[in-house]
N, C-alpha and C positions, 0 to 999 in steps of 0.2 A: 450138419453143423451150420449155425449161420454168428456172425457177427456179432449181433447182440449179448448170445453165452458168450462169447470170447470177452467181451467187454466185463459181463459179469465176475467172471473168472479174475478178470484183472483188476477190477474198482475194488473188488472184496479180499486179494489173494489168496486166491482157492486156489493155488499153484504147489506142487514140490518144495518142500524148505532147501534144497539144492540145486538149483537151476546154474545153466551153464548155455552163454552162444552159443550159433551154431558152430565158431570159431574155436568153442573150446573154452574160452573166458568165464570164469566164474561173474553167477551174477547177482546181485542181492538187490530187493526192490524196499528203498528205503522212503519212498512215500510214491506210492501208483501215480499221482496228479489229479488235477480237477476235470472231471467228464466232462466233454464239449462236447452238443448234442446240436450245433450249428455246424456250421463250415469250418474245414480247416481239419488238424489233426485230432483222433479224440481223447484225448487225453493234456494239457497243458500244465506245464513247470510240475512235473516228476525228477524224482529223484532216485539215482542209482548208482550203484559201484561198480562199475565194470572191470576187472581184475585190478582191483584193489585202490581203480580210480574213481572218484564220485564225480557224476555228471549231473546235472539240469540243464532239463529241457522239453521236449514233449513226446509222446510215444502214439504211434498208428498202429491200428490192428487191421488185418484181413484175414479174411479164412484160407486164401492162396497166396504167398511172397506175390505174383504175378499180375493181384489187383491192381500191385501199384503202378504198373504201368498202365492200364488198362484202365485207371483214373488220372492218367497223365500228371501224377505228384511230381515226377522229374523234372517239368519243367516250369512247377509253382513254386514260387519264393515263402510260401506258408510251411513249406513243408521243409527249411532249410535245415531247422533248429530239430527236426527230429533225431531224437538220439536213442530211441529202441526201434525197431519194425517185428512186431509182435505177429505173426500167424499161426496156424494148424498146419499147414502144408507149406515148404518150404520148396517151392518147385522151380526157383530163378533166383538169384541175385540182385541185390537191388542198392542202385547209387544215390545219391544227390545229384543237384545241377552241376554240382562242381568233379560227378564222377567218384568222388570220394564213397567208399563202398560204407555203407551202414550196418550196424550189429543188427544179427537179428535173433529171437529167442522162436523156437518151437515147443507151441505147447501140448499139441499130440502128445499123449502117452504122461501127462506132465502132471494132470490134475485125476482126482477122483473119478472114476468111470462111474460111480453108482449116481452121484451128483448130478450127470447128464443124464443118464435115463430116469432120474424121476422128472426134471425138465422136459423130456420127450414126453412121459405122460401127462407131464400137467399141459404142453401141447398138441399131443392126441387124443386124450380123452374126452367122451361126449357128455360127461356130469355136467351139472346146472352150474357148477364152478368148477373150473380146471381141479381145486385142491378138495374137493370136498370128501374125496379119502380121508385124506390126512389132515383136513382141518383142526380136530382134534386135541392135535400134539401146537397147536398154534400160542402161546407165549398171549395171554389177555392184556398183556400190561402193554404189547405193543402194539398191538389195536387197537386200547382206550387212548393210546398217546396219537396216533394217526385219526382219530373220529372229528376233533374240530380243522383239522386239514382237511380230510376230504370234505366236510361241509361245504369249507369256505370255498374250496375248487369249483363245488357245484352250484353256488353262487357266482363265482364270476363269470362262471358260462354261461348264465342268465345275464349279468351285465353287458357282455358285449351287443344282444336285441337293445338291451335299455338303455344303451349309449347311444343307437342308432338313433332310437326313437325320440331320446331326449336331442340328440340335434336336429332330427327334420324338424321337431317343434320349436325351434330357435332357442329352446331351453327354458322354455316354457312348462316350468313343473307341474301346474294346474293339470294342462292339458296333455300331457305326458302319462301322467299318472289315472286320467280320466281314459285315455287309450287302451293303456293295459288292464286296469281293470274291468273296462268293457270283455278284453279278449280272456280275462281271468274269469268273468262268469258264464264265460262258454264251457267252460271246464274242458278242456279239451276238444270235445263233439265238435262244437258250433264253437270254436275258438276265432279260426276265421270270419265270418260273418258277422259275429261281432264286433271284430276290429273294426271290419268294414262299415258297419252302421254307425261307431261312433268316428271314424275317420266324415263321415258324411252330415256330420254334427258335431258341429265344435261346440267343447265345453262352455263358453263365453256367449252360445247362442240359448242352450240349455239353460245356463243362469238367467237367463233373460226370460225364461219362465218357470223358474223355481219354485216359485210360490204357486203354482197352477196345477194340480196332478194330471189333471184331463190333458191338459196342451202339451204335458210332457210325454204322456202314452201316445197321443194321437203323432208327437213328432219320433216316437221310436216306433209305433207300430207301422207308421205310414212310409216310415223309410226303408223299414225292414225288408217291405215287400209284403204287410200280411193286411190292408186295407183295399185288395183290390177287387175282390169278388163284391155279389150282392147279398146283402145281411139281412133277415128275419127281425134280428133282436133290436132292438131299438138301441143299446147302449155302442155295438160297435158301427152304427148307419151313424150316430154321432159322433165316434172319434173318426170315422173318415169325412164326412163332413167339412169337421173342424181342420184334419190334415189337405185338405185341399185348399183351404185358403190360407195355413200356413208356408206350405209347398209355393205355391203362387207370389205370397207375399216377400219369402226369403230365395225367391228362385231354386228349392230342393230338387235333387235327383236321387232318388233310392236305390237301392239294390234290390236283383232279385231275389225274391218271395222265394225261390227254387232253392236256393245257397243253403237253406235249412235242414236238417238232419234231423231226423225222429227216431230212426231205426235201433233199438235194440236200449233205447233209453225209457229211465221209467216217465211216466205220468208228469210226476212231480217236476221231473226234470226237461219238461218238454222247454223249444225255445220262447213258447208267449209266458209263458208264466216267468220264465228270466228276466229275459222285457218288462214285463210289468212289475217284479220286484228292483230292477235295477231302474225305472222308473222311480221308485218307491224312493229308494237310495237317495237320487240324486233331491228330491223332494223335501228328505228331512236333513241331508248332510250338508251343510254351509261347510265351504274351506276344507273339502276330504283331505287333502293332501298334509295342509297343515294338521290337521287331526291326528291322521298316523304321526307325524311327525313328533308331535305333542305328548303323544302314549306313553306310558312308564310298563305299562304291564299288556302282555297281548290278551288278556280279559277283558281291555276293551275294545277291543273288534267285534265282542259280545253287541256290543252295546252299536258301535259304527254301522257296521255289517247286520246287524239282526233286523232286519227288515220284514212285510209282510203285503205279498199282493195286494190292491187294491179290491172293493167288494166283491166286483164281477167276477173275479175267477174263483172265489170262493167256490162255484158251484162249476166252475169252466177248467179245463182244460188245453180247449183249443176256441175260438171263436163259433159260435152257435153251435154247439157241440156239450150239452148239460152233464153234470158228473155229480157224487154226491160230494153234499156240502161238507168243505169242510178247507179251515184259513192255508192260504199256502206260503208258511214261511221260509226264509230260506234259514235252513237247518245247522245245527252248530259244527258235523262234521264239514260242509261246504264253508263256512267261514274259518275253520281253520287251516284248508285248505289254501282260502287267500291270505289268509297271516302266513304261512310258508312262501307259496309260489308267487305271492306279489309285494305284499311289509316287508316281511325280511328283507328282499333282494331291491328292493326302493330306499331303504335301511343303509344298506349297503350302498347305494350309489352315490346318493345324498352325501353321505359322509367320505365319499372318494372324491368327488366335485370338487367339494367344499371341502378337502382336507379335516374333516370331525372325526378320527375316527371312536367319537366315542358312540354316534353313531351304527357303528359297524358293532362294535360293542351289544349294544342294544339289539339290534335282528338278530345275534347268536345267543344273545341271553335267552329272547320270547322263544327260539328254536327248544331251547332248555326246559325252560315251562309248559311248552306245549309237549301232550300225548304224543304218543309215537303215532304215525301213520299208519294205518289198513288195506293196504292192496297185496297183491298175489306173490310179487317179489320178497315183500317183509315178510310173509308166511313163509314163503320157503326159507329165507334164513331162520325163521323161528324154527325151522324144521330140524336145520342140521346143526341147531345148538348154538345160534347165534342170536341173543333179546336182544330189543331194543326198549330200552325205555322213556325214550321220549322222542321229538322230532329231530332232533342235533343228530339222534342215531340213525333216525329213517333215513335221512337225506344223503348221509356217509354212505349208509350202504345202498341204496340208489346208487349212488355217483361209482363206488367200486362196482357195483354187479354193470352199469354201463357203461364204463369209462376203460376199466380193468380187467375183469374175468372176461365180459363178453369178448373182448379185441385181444385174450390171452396176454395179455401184459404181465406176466407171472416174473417176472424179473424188475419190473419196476414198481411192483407193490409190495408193502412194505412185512404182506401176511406172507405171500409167494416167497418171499425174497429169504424171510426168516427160515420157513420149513423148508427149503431146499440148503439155507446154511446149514441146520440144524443135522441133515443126514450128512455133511461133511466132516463133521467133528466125530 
């Protein structure tokens, strides 16, 4: 037994319709209170009768009468106004500061015994989701209503990085935005070291050769770490070259060349060829930031985002390394990827800054429009009879299969919460 059931039991009254103190008092629960999931009691301004008197005030639960001392509530003044001490096990007595003894109710024996053991199975069992038994019997109409919450949840979890990031930059959206989508076309692998290269290039030095694509490759490859060996081909002896006397002229320090991850990625997705399409990017995109901003429809990210290496890797890979020909764009499922993991949640911020939130409006619209997402997780919901149709739903069920099922939260989610009411009735 812990805690948490006890709370459930009590937010929902999943309780006896005749409950009585331990004193013997009849007691009726004429509104459980507001759950306090901070300090203090948990429960605030409940309402009860206690033999035939009505009280407000707030009610504590433990799984032993005897936590309460064992939390030292006796000599906290938060804990004055308590007027139930709800446990499982009633093993001591228990006063206020003033000694004045408190009603207590025992809920042993009080509530459904089957209600607990499907609880214990949804936290024993090793299925891909605690419910995935009994998913089934799950009520659609309360999961379509919980889909744009857990959205937005798993967006603000992304906000609190892009708050960070947005103050070390003084709030400097250009270069904010320039940051993360550096670390956004790592796609995860090479996330890091991307950050890191454009942390080592400030967007305002890169506009300073925008109109240049060589000086822009020579200033990402050279910083990367991937200009240092000796070159064959004539094209990359000239972007090192040329990064040596920009290094020189702006006092550049790189990272290293080592920081990059190859393993288990394909070809296309190796890290020069990001590099040279996010070269490519910053090439043709005047005012990225405002652009997103500007967007009515995430179709044009199509257009933002659709970029295409420079000639030389047409045929490259990796530097002096020939492959066959052929242009390396970066691909529509990769740009839709950044309209989720980077628009949107930029969408969202923008419009929490700046009080818009029509803003906010706007990244759960494009989530709407966009395809559902392809990875392994949205399979197996597609497995156990849960579609998604567009990315508003990928992103929900991401945020529940990591937020909820993995950390067994089956009591604060809103599918759990149902199927385990639903065997109480």
């Amino acid at each position: 037994m812990n805690e948490e059931f006890l709370h459930y039991l009590w937010k929902y009254r999943l309780l006896d319709p005749e409950l009585r103190t331990v004193s013997g008092e009849p007691l009726v629960v004429l509104h459980p209170g507001e759950h306090n999931r901070d300090g203090g009691p948990d429960f605030f301004n409940a309402r009860l009768k206690i033999n035939g008197t009505t009280w407000a005030g707030n009610v504590e639960i433990h799984v032993k009468a005897s936590a309460w001392y064992k939390h030292r509530h006796q000599h906290d003044p938060a804990y004055d106004n308590v007027i139930l001490h709800t446990v499982y096990e009633n093993d001591v007595e228990v006063t206020r500061r003033s000694d004045e003894k408190i009603p207590t109710l025992v809920l042993k024996g009080h509530f459904p015994g089957y209600i607990y053991d499907r609880y214990r199975d949804f936290q024993e069992n090793i299925n891909w989701i605690p419910c995935q038994a009994v998913i089934d019997g799950m009520d659609p109409f309360i999961f379509e209503q919980w889909i744009p919450a857990l959205a937005v949840e798993r967006i603000e979890e992304k906000l609190l990085l892009l708050k960070k990031s947005l103050e070390a930059s003084k709030f400097d959206w250009e270069e904010t935005f320039f940051r993360n989508l550096a670390r956004s076309f790592g796609f995860r692998i090479n996330a890091q070291p991307f950050e890191l290269l454009a942390r080592s290039l400030p967007w305002k030095l890169l506009q300073k050769h925008r109109n240049n694509l060589f000086q822009l490759e020579a200033l990402l490859f050279g910083q990367a770490g991937m200009l240092e060996q000796d070159f064959m081909e004539e094209y990359p002896r000239l972007l090192q070259q040329e990064y040596r006397f920009l290094k020189e002229k702006y006092g550049l320090q790189g990272i290293p060349g080592s920081l990059w991850k190859f393993l288990r990625l394909r070809p296309s997705n190796f890290p020069a060829i990001r590099i040279a399409q996010f070269a490519c990017l910053i090439h043709h995109a005047k005012d990225l930031f405002l652009s997103v901003l500007e967007s009515r429809d995430p179709r044009e990210m199509t257009d933002l985002f659709g970029v295409q290496a420079s000639g030389y890797w047409d045929t490259h890979f990796l530097f002096g390394k020939w492959s066959t020909s052929k242009p390396k764009l970066l691909g529509i499922a990769s740009i839709r990827l950044l309209t989720v993991n980077l628009v949107t949640p930029f969408l969202f911020l923008y419009g929490e800054v700046k009080a818009l939130p029509s803003y906010k409006e706007k990244g759960l619209a494009f989530l709407e429009l966009l395809p559902p997402e392809s990875n392994s997780d949205i399979s197996h919901w597609n497995e156990i009879g849960i579609p998604a149709p567009d990315s508003l739903h990928t992103q929900a069920l991401l945020q529940l299969k990591s937020r909820y099922c993995d950390n067994k939260r089956c009591l604060e989610c809103r599918i759990g919460n149902q199927l385990l009411r639903e065997i109480a009735r």
